[in-house]
Structures are given as structure tokens and as C-alpha cells.
N, C-alpha and C positions, 0 to 999 in steps of 0.2 A: 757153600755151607750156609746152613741157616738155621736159625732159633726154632729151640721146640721146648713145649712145654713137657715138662715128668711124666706128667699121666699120658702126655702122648708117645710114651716109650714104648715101644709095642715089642713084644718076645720076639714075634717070628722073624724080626729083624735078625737075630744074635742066629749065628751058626752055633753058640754053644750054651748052655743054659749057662754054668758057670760065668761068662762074662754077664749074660743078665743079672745077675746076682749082686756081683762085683759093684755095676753101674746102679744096682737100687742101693745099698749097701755107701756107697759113696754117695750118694742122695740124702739118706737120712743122719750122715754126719756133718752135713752141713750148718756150720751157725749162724751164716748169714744167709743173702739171698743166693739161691741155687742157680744158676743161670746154666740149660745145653745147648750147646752148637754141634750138627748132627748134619750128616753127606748121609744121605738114602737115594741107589740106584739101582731101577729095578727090581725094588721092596729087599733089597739087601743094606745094611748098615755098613757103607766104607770107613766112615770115620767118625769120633764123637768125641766130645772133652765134656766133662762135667765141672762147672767152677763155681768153686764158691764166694761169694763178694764179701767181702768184710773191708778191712783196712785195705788189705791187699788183697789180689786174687788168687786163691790156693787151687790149683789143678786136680782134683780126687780123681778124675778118673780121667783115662785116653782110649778110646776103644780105635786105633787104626789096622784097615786090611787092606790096604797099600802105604809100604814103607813111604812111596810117593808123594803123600798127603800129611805126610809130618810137618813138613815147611809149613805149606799153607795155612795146617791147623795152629799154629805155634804164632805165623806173622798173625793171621787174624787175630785171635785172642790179643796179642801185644799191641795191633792197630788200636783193637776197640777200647782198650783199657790202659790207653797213654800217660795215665795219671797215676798207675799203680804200679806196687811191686809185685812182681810175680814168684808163688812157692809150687814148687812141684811135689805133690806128695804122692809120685807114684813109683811105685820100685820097678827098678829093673829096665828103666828110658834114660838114655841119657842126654840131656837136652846142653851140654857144653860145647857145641857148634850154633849153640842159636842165643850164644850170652848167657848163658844160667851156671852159677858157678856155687858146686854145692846145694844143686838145686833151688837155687834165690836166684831171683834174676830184677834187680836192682835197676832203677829208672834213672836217678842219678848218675849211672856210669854208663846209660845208654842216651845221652842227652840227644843225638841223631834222630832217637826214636819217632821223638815229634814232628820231624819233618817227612818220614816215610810212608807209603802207602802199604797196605796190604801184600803188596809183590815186594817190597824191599826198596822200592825204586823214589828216588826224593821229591816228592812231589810239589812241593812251593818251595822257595827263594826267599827267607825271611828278608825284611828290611831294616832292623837293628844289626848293626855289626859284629855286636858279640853272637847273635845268632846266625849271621851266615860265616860268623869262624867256622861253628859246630859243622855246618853244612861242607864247608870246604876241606874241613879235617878231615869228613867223613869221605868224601871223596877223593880225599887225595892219597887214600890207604889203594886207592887201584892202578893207583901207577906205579912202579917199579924204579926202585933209587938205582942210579946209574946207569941207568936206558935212556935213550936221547927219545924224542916223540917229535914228528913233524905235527905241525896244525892240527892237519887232517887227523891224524892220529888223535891228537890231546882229545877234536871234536866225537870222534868215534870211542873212546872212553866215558866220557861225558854223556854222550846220548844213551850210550849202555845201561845208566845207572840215573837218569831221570824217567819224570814221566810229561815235561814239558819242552817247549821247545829252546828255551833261551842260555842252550850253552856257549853261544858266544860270550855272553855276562861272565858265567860260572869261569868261562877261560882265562876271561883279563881279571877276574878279580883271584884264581889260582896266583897269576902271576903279580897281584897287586899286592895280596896280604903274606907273599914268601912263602908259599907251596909250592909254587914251580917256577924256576931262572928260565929267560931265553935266552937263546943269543941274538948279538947285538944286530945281525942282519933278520932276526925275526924270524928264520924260518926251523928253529928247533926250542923242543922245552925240555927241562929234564926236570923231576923231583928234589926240592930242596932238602937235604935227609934230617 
């Protein structure tokens, strides 16, 4: 995906005049700055969100023509604007598998946020503790209470849901700050529930 300017919205994009409409329409109620992010393949518009920046960033419009590209237009927007609360003011989406509840999608209750990339995947290892609570919390919702995990396992969870290499760290510190018990021979973990 990537930035476009309004005037560079072009009709023949839109399969339907109606969504043009829609998307200038959501434009001009904008009260802060307008910002679009827009997927054009093969002079066709896959996807596009319209936001407006103010306090927070209000979503006016979503034009997607692959259900596929929800994710990604959703994690983008939330990567780029880490700092914001997010309002969806588009009817009829319902973004409650991506944190948005009631259409607010609140940063404070995603404090993980800031440590994620684009793909969802945790990309740095803070060095404060209280911050790699967040980070360990956050991963330790992928393990499953009352499943045992060899190593290998805990490691293959772990690689799942980074995007660097140092989940041996992430492992001993699961088990350091009570996320995950091993046992006393070391060769299994299970979630602390």
C-alpha cells in the first residue's frame, strides 16, 4: 500500500461511480488532515482507507475488493499511527477481530501495539521490564494452558510471532517473569494460567 494524494484519486479506478462518490464525500468531511493509503493493481483500486488525522485517527472511508486485504489495511494504519486512537466511522465493517470495540479502537488497551510490525509480528525486545512484560504477555496469549511444549516447540511458537532472531531470550525470560513453568529436567514448559 502506499500514500496518495486526493487529487490523485482517479474515477476509472472505482468499478462503481457510487464508491467514487462515497470516497470524495468522506474527503470533504474531513476536519483535520486527510491522509489516503490506496493498493492500485493494474489500474484497478484493491484497496483504500481514507483517515482523517485529528486527536485521533477517524477511518471515513474503506474501499476493499479483496476481503484479503482487510488485515493488512487495518495492521498498516495501526503501525503508522502508534500514537493514536483509532474511530471507525464506516457502517456495515466490522473491525472486532482487529481490537476495535464499538468501533474505538483504544491504544492504551493495545499497549503490544508498539512493539509490532506491519504483519503483527513483534519486532524489537524492549529493554525496560515493564516493557518486555507487555511483549511476553503478548506472546504468551499463543500458547495454550495445559499443553505441555518441548523446547523445540516453545522455539517454534516464538519464531511464529517475531520478526528477529532472539527467541532464545524471549524463552528464558517466558520462564523468568511466570509465563511459562518447566520442568525440573528442562525438557518441557507449559503456560502459567
Amino acid at each position: 500500500m502506499k500514500f496518495i494524494k486526493a487529487e490523485e484519486i482517479q474515477k476509472h479506478w472505482f468499478s462503481d461511480e457510487k464508491d467514487y462518490e462515497e470516497v470524495l464525500k468522506a474527503i470533504s468531511t474531513c476536519l483535520g488532515k486527510h491522509i489516503i493509503f490506496a493498493q492500485v493493481k493494474e489500474d484497478t483500486l484493491k484497496a483504500m482507507v481514507v483517515l482523517d488525522i485529528t486527536k485521533v485517527v477517524v477511518i471515513k472511508a474503506l474501499a476493499i475488493k479483496d476481503e484479503n486485504l482487510l488485515p493488512i489495511v487495518i495492521r498498516l494504519v495501526k503501525q503508522k499511527y502508534k500514537n493514536k486512537d483509532l474511530i471507525c466511522e464506516v457502517d456495515g465493517i466490522d473491525l472486532r477481530g482487529f481490537g476495535f470495540v464499538e468501533g474505538r479502537y483504544v491504544r492504551s488497551e493495545h499497549l503490544e501495539d508498539s512493539f509490532l510490525d506491519e504483519s503483527g509480528l513483534v519486532e524489537r525486545y524492549p529493554i525496560k521490564v515493564s516493557e518486555k512484560q507487555i511483549v511476553l504477555n503478548y506472546l504468551s496469549q499463543f500458547f495454550e494452558a495445559g499443553r505441555f511444549y518441548s523446547e523445540r516447540e516453545v522455539n517454534e511458537v516464538l519464531k511464529a510471532h517475531i520478526s528477529f532472531q532472539d527467541y532464545v531470550t524471549l524463552r528464558r525470560d517466558l520462564f523468568d517473569f511466570n509465563y511459562l513453568t518447566r520442568s525440573l529436567d528442562g525438557g518441557t514448559y507449559e503456560k502459567i494460567m
